[in-house]
C-alpha positions, 0 to 999 in steps of 0.5 A: 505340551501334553503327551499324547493321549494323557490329558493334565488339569489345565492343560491346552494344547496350543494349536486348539485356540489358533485357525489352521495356518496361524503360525504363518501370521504376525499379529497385525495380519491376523487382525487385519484378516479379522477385521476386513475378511471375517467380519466384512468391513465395509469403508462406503458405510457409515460406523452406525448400528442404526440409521437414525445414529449419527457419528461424532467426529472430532477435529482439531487444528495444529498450526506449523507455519504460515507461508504467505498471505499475498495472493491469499493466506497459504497455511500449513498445518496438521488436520487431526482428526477423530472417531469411534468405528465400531466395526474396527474393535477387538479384544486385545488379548487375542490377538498378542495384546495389540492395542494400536493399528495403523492403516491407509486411510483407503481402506476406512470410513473417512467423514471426508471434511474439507477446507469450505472457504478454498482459495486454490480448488484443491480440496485434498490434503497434502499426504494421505498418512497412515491411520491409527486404530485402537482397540477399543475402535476410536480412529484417529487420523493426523494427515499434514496439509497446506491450506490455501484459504479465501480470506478478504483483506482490508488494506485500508491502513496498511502497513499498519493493518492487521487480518482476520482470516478463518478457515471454515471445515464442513463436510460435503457429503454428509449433513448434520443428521449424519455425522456430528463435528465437534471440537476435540478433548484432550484430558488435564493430566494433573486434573485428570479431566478433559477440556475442549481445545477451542484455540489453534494449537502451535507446537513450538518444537515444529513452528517457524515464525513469519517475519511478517505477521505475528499471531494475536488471536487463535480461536475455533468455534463450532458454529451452527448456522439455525436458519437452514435445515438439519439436512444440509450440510451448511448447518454445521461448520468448525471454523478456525480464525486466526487474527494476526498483525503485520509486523511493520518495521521493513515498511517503515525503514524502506518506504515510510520514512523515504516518502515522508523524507521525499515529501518534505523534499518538496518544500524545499522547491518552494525557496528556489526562484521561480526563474532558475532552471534548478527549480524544475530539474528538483520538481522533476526529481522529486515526482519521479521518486514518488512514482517509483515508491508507488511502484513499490507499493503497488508491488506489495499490495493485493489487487482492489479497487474496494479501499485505499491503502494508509501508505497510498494516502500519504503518498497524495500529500506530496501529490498536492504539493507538486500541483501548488509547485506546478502553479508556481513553475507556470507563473515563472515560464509565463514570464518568458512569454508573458501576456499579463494585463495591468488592468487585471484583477487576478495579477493586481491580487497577487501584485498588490494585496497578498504581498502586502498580507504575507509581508513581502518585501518588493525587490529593489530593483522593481522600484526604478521609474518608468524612464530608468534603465533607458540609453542615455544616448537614446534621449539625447539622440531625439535633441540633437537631431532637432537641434540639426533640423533647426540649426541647418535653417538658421545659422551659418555655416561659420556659426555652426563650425565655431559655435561649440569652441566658443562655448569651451572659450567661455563666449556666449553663443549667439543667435542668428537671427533669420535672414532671407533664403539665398537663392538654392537654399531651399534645394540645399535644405530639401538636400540635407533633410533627406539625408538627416531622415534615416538618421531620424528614423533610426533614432526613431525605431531605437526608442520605440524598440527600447520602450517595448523592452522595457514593457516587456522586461516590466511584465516578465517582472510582473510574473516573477513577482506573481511566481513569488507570490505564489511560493511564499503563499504555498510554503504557508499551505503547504508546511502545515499540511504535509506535518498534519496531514502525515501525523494524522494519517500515519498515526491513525495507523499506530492506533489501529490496533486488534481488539483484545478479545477474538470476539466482540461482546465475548468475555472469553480469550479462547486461550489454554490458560482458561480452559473449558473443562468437560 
């Protein structure tokens, strides 16, 4: 410091180049004072020194974690975002060689560019972070977010699906005349020039993987939309599409594998009897398991009506199984009750000629004559109360006393021939036949009733024979189709695959090994 009054070569006093209060000041205040006080910064204009200028913003997207995709794809990531404000520049040197500022964003010019494809109605970002301001008046602005975008799911091979969800950036207050979007640069210091970051970045130091879906593809584009006008503000988008794959290991050990084990459970019905009770207690059990593992599905699944899950078609085949093994379980109850006509060509059919075509061999105990199984007593009965009818009429009593122990003596029995009716035989006779009757009639109804069981007995044989039928023809249909039907449909899964390049007809990957340089 110079006396006073003595004025050296090159001498300046300190308090000539500060404002009065200056000592008071850090270096940020001062700028800030100058900036938003002195120069009258404005935050509802846009950074413009003619109307017809329009302000470049740069927009890059970081990826931290993917939350979930159940009601719609949740994301949290950092929006960078960055431009040039003119009004914020300064000389370094003047105020302590401050190169950076940070401030809230409330007090700037922000281009206020949303998530245009919302899922939640919340536009804001998570929290507003202080914005960083350089010398030279570039702002750049890294606020975090959890995104929660509308992205529209194909289920139709789930759990071997994979997704392509975007997230599409706009700004609804300003169009394209008014601000430029663009994607970001970023300078190749090895190269030292600046390439255009058209992918998704992932910092691998803050990314925590989902355990559910794996990232194929992480293009962005800036798309331009040639048939609206300039001035709206749907002309312009930059949209980040991120096209993922399911990681199908949970599905397959806790619901693929059991429903196919289920699935062929179902076969196995088919070699019990249709008569035992076993066979529905196992129908029943197996239906059940089906409607639990399509409860769990339904659980996983998002609610549509557009498309039919992979997994849910596979889940019919068993479906399909139960309704053949439903026709064979009603076959067997029709033989407790059945009305099943000979004459019939829907029985004769399953009697007679499939039997024959799925060598089927006839049970042993079918093939006994009409008379088989019948009493011996009820045939014999019918002889012996005949024989008494005749008997009482022509023999004496002493014949019919001594006629079967002459018989056991070797002497030959001997026929009386008929003599003229005493005088009261004819009420004697009318006296007896009165009382042999019920006998007769009892006799009689035994037959009878003996013959209906038999009918019936040969019927309900009949149904059990139609249930056999009915058995072995869906065991034939039935093995083909589940193994078939399970190989194509779930293969058809393991074969869809996302394509190798993010777009179709595009030779470019989007990825940071070829980069577009500047």
């Amino acid at each position: 410091r110079a006396g006073p009054g003595v004025t050296g070569a090159g001498s300046v006093p300190v308090f000539a180049s500060h404002p009065t209060g200056s000592l008071c000041m850090n270096q940020e205040e001062r700028l800030v004072h100058h900036l938003f006080v002195e120069k009258g910064y404005n935050k509802e204009l846009r950074p413009v020194v003619s109307k017809d200028e329009s302000v470049n913003v740069d927009l890059g997207l970081t990826l931290s974690n993917l939350v979930s995709l159940v009601k719609g794809p949740s994301w949290t990531r950092d929006f960078p975002q960055g431009w040039t404000d003119y009004r914020l520049q300064w000389n370094k040197s003047d105020f302590g060689g401050l190169e950076i500022l940070r401030l809230p964003p409330d007090m700037l010019w922000v281009p206020e560019i949303v998530l245009e494809n919302n899922n939640d109605g919340l536009f804001q970002i998570a929290y507003y972070c202080n914005v960083l301001v350089s010398d030279s008046g570039y702002v750049y602005w890294l606020p975090p977010a959890i995104f929660h975008s509308a992205c529209p799911i194909n289920v139709n091979f789930f759990p071997f699906d994979w997704q392509n969800c975007s997230l599409k950036f706009s700004s609804l207050r300003y169009n394209a005349k008014e601000i430029t979007m663009n994607l970001k640069q970023e300078l190749d210091r090895k190269l030292k020039k600046y390439y255009v970051v058209e992918w998704i970045t992932i910092d691998l130091a803050a990314f925590t993987e989902n355990g559910e879906w794996e990232i194929i593809h992480k293009p962005a584009r800036k798309n331009i939309d040639r048939s609206v006008s300039p001035d709206s503000s749907k002309y312009q988008d930059i949209t980040f599409y991120l096209i993922i794959q399911r990681k199908p290991l949970f599905y397959i050990i806790n619901i693929v594998l059991p429903s196919i084990l289920i699935a062929f459970m179902a076969i196995f019905v088919f070699y019990l009897p249709a008569e035992s009770g076993e066979k529905m207690t196992l129908a029943i059990s197996v239906l059940l398991a089906q409607s639990v593992f399509l409860l769990l599905i339904s659980q996983r699944l998002p609610a549509t009506s557009l498309s039919i899950p992979l997994i849910g078609k596979g889940q019919r085949l068993p479906g399909g199984t139960l309704h053949q093994l439903g026709c064979s379980i009603a076959c067997g109850e029709g033989g407790k009750c059945p009305t099943l006509q000979p004459a019939s060509p829907l029985p004769q059919l399953f009697l007679e000629t499939l039997p024959r075509q799925l060598h089927m061999s006839r049970p042993a105990e079918s093939e006994r004559g009409p008379h088989d199984g019948l009493l011996i007593r009820r045939s014999s009965s019918v002889g012996y109360m005949a024989k008494a009818e005749e008997y009482f009429s022509i023999k004496s009593r002493s014949e019919l006393m001594f006629e079967k122990q002459s018989e056991r003596h070797g002497l030959a029995s001997r026929v009386t021939p008929a003599r003229p009716k005493p005088l009261g035989m004819a009420d004697m006779q009318e006296q007896l036949y009165s009382e042999v009757k019920p006998a007769i009639n009892g006799a009689n109804f035994i037959i009878k009733h003996t013959r209906d069981k038999n009918d019936y007995n040969e019927e309900k044989d009949n149904w059990n024979r139609v249930a056999r039928t009915v058995d072995r023809l869906s065991l034939f249909l039935v093995i083909p189709v589940m193994i078939l039907g399970t190989l194509g449909i779930f293969l058809m899964g393991i074969y869809n695959q996302p394509p190798e390049l993010p777009f179709a007809g595009d030779p470019f990957d989007y990825t940071e090994e070829r980069r577009h340089y500047v």
